[in-house]
Structures are given as C-alpha cells and as structure tokens.
N, C-alpha and C positions, 0 to 999 in steps of 0.2 A: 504494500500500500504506500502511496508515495503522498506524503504529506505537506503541506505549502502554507505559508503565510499569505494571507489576501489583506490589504490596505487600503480602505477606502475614502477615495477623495470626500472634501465637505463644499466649504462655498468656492474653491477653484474650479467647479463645476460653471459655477455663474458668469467667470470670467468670459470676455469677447475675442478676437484675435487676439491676445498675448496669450491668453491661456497656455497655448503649448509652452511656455518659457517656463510657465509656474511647473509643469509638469517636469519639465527639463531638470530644473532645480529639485523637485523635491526626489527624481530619483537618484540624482549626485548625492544630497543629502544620504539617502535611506544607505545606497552603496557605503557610503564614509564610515555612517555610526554602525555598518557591518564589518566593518574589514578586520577587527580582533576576534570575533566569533564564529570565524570560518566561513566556505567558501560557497556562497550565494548567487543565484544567479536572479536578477530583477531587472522584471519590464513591465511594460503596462498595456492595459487595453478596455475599454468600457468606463474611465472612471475609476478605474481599479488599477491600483502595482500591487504585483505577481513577486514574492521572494520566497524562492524555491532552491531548496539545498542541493548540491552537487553531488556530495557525499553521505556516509552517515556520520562523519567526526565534525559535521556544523551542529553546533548549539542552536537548535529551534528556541529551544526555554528563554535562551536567552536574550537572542533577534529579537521573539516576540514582546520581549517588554521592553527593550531601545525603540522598535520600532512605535510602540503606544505614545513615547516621549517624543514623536517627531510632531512639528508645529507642519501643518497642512494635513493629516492624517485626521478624518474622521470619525473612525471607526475600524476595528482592525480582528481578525479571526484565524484561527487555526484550520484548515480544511483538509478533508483527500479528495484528491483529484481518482478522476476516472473516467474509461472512455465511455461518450455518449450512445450508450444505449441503456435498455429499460431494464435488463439485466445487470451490465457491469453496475448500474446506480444502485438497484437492490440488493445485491452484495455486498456493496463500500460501508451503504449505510447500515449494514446489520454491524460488519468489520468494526467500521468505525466509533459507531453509535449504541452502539450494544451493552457495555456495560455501563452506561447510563441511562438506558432503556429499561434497564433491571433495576433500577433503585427506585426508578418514578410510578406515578400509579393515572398520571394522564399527560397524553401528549397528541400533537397536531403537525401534519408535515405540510410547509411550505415551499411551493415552487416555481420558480422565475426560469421562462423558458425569453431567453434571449434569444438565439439562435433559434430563430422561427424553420431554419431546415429540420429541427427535431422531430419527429412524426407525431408523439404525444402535446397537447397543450397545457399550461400552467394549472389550471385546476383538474383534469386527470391522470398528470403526474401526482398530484399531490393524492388524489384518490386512490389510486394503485397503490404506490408503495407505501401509503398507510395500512392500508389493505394486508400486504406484506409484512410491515412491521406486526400488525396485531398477530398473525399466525405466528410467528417468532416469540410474539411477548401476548401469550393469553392472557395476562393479569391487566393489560395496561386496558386504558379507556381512552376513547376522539375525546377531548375539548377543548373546540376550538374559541372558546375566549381568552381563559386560565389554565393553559394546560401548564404540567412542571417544568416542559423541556418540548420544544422548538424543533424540529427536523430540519435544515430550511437546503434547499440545492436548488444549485444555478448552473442550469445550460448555458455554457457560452462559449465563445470563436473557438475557443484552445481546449476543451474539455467539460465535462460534468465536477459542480463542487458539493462534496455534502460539509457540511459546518453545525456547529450548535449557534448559538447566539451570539450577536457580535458584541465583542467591548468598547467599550468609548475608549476613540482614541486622544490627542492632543489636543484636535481641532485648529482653528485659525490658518496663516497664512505659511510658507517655509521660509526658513530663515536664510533672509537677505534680500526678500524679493520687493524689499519696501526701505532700501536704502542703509546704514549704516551709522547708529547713535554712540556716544558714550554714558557710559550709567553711572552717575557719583556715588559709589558703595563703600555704605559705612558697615557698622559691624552691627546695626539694628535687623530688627523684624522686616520694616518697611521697604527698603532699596532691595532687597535681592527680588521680592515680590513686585515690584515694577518692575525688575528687569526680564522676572519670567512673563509678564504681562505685555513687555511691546517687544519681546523676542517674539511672542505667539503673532503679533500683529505683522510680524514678516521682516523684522527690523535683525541685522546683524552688529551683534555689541559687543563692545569693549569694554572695561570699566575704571576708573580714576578712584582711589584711596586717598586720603589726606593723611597722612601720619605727622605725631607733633611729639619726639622725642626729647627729652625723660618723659612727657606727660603723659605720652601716650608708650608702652611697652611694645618690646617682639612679638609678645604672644597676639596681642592684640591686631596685630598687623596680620599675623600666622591664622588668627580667628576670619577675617575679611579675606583672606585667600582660602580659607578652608571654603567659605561662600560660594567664591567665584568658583573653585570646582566644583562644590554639587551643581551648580548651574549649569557647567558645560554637556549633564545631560541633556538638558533643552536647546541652548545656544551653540552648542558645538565650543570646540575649541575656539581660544580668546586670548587678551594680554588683559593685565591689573596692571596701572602703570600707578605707584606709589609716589605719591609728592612730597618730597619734607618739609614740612608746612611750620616749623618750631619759630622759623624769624619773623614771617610777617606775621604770623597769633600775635606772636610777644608783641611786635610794633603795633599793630594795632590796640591791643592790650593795654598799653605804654600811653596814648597817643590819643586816642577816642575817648567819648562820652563812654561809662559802661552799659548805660541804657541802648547804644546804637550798636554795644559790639556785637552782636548775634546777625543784625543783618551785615552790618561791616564788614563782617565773617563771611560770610555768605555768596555776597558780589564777591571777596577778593577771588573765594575758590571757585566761584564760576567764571569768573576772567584768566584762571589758570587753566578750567578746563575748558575754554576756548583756542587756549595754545596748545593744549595735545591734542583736541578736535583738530586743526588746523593741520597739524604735523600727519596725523592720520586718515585721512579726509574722511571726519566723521561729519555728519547733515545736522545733527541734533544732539543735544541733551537731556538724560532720563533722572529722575531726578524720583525719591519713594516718598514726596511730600503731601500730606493731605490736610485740607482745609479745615483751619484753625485746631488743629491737634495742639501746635505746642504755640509760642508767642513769633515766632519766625515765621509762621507759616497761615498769616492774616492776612487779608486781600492786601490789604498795605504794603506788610512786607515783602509777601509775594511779588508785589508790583516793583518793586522797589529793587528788588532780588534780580528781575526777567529785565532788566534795563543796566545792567552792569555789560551784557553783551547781545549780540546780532542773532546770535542760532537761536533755533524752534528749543523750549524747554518743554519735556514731555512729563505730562503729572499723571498716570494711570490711576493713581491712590485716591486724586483729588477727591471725589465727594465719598469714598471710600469709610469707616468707622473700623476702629480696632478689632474687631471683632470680626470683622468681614476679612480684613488683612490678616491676622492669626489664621482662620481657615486658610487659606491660600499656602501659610505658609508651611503649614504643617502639611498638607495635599505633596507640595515640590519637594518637602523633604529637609526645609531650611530651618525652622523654626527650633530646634534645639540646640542648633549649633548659634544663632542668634541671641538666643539667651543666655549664655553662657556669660559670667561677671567681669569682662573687659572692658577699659574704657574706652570712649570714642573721642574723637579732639574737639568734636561738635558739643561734648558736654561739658568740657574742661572750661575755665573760666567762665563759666554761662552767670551774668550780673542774677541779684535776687529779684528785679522786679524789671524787666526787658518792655522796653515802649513795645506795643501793639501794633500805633500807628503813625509809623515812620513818613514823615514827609519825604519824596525826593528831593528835596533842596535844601532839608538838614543833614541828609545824608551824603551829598553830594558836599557841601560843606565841610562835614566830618575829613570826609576824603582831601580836600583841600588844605587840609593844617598836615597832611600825613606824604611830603613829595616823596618818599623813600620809599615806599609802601609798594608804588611799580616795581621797581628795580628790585625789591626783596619776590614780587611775584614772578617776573622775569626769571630769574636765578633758580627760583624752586623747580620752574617747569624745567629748566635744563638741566636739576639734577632727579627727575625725574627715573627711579627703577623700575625696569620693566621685567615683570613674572610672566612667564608662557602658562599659560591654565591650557594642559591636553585633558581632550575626550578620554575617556576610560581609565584613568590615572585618579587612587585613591586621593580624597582630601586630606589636605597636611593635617598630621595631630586632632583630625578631628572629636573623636572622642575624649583627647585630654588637653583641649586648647583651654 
C-alpha cells in the first residue's frame, strides 16, 4: 500500500493570474522544510501538493506535521493511493481503514469523483463501498450526519485516494509571497506572536533584538534567540540581528525628560531598525504592540512612535487583549519559553508614571537637546550581531534559559 501526504491549498485558490507563483513558492517551501526527513517527491495538481515518499527510510510522521506548519497549506491528510477502479478502492479502504472501522460503531463514506472518466458517480461510489465496508464490519451502522469516522476518497488525474479526515493545516499565504518585514523581538509573549501572524500573511522575516549590557544578560539574549528558533518552524530559516543598545539607553536616560523616555526609547530603536531594514531590503516593520496594553503603546504614543521613520509599521496584536495573544502563543509553541524570568531592555529604566500623551513636538524637542543620540544610533546598527536561526536546529538552552 503506498501511502502519501495530500496538502491542501486554502485562499490561493482565489488568487487570478499570479496564482501559479503562489503555487510555485509554496512547493519550494514544502520541498525545503522536507529535505532533513528524507526523500520526497512533491507536485501538484487540482489544488492539491502531492508528497509522496520515494523510499521506506522517509519519515511520513514527521513530513506530516512540518508540512501542517506551512503558511499556504489548508488543510492536510495522510492517504493510500490506488488504482482507479471499484475494486482496487475496496480493498485500500478495508487495508487502510480497517482498524478504525473496528473501534467505531457509525460511519459514512464520502466521495469526490473528479475525474469524470471514472465509470461510477460520486454518490454510488459512496453507496457501494459502504455497502462493502458494512459486510467487512457487521457491527458498524450508515450515519450520515454524526457518524464516528468519515471514509472520504477522491478520484483524480493520478489515482484513487482513501483518507480519514482532514486536519487543519496552517492556512494563510506562503512565506514570502507578500514581500519581506523585520520583527523587533523582545523576549515577551507578544512579538514572537506577531511575527507568526504576518509570516502567515505571506510576509518573509527577519528579526532585530535590542540588547542593553550589564542590564540586560546573555541568557536573556540566548532566551530571544531561543524564540527566533521555534519560529523558524513557521518562517523558515532567518537572521536575529542583535543591536547593543547600552549607549544610546544610557544617553537618552542621561539627557531626556523621564516621562518621554519610553517613547524616546522607542523612535530611537525604530530608527535603528530602519538601518538594518535598509541594509536588508526589508519593506516593513513588525512590531507585537497592542493598543493601550502598557503606557507606550497609546494612540499618542503610537503616533509618535510610527513618525521617527518612512517604513509601513505592522501591529497584528493591535486591537488584540492578553488573552487572545496567550492562546496564540501557547498554539506556536512560544509561550513558555517567553515566560521565562529574563529581562528585556524595554523594561529596564521604564520612569514610575510615563506620559500617555506625548505631543510630537515635545518629543521632537526632547530629541533636540540630545545631538549625540544619532551618532550613538549610527554606531549600534554597525555593531550590529548577526545569528543565523536554521530550520530544524534545536533552540538554544531552551529548557534552561
């Protein structure tokens, strides 16, 4: 019995002439995040990529839950294939389908006759080899509302497929096919969960750390690249490009109102991540801020924030509540390693009572008593470290960061 993964497309369905591109891409993808688990062969046809193992030493188990994490992937199933007749198909599904046919007590076979050369149509294939099944399984019962377990097979160009039901795949768009952002990722709950959010929207990322040494430790830094690699399930491989952010904090620190340093803060690190946008020709910045969570992140500030530079700032979080972002996070897999009690440099001097609502012209002011404040941002982006985050490569010290 020769057994195959089936991946179904979702809204690149919808797309118009470019569509084939999106297709193009997401089988590059699907190939890449296979190529450690043995040797696949994938194509497509109706809607559907076909990945089907060459050998027996390829890892299905394992294809099949990379493949769930691909962003353009709908919906995704284990099948046996078999050749289009009404025989080979009653066989597979006994083969195939059998020892879950014995555990249930009702069930309903479904079937999609694409390939209209088939000689049986979609609902007397499903009658027949129910027909079949029940001789097989006397105990079982037809119900077709609520039945335990799904039969479902699909006639089409390349074969007969029996499957059980399908699982939700990733959904959204594949990654890249919507341009190329950077994601300011701290060591919170919030930015890794944006950045799985506009990877899904088809966006290929990179991401910028800020680290602010003594205040901020190794580990902590080791904690925010442990991030960036459970991500690269989703995102594919990426660079974390680490800023040392310790002089302009401090000048700023030094030199501003303590009530403006939050957003002070703010604009300086988004005017740093407009030079390794730059460097990289990234389109955009992703940013895990949601409205009015904390005192930086007020229409005010915000405003105030998105006006230090030119690129689109992407807020997936914005009208988002803790709550909704904890699910998220926990779903991708981030959420423990986020918790974890290291500090951020975004928390380190944070004043006890941070204005709300920042004028831009006080803050532009602010800026103005502070000439050195470029020069110390200049400087950091050029001593910027750049981490390679590879696909399938455990996270650093994750467990004991």
């Amino acid at each position: 019995m020769n057994e195959i993964i089936m991946a179904f497309q979702g809204e690149m369905v919808l797309k118009g002439l470019n569509r084939s591109s999106f297709e193009s891409t997401l089988m590059k993808i699907t190939r890449r995040r296979l190529e450690n688990v043995g040797d696949f062969k994938v194509y497509k046809a109706q809607s559907t990529i076909y990945i089907e193992p060459k050998d027996e030493f390829a890892d299905v188990d394992t294809a099949f839950d990379k493949v769930r994490k691909i962003f353009g992937v709908a919906a995704v199933c284990r099948a046996a294939v078999c050749e289009k007749t009404f025989e080979a198909i009653c066989e597979t599904a006994e083969e195939y389908m059998g020892d879950q046919l014995r555990e249930c007590r009702t069930f309903k076979v479904e079937a999609r006759r694409a390939d209209k050369s088939f000689p049986m149509k979609s609902p007397e294939l499903s009658k027949e080899l129910g027909g079949f099944l029940l001789s097989k399984h006397p105990h079982l019962r037809v119900n077709v509302k609520q039945p335990d377990i799904v039969v479902y097979v699909e006639v089409r160009d390349f074969g007969a497929y029996v499957h059980g039901p399908k699982q939700q795949g990733a959904g959204g768009l594949p990654v890249s096919t919507s341009g190329r952002a950077l994601t300011m990722l701290s060591g919170g709950i919030d930015s890794p969960v944006a950045a799985w959010m506009m990877a899904k929207r088809g966006l290929s990322l990179h991401h910028i750390h800020f680290a602010s040494p003594p205040y901020t430790s190794e580990r902590a830094k080791l904690k925010v690249q442990s991030l960036g690699q459970l991500l690269t399930d989703y995102t594919g491989s990426c660079n974390l490009y680490v800023v040392p952010y310790t002089k302009p904090q401090e000048y700023i620190r030094d030199n501003a109102p303590d009530v403006l340093f939050t957003v002070l803060m703010r604009r300086s690190m988004m005017r740093i991540a407009r030079m390794i946008a730059d460097d990289i020709s990234c389109e955009g910045i992703v940013t895990g801020e949601s409205l009015a969570q904390v005192a930086s992140q007020t229409l005010k500030a915000l405003m105030c924030t998105d006006l230090a530079q030119d690129l689109p700032v992407l807020r997936p979080l914005i009208g988002m509540d803790k709550t909704e972002i904890i699910e998220i996070a926990r779903k991708i897999g981030t959420f423990e390693t986020s918790i974890m009690p290291y500090e951020d440099c975004c928390t380190i001097f944070t004043p006890p009572h941070p204005k709300t609502k920042p004028s831009l012209e006080e803050i532009e002011e602010a800026e103005s008593k502070m000439p050195q404040l470029k020069e110390l941002e200049e400087a950091a982006a050029k001593e910027v470290e750049i981490i390679r985050l590879r696909m399938g490569e455990e996270a650093p010290l994750a467990a004991e960061v």
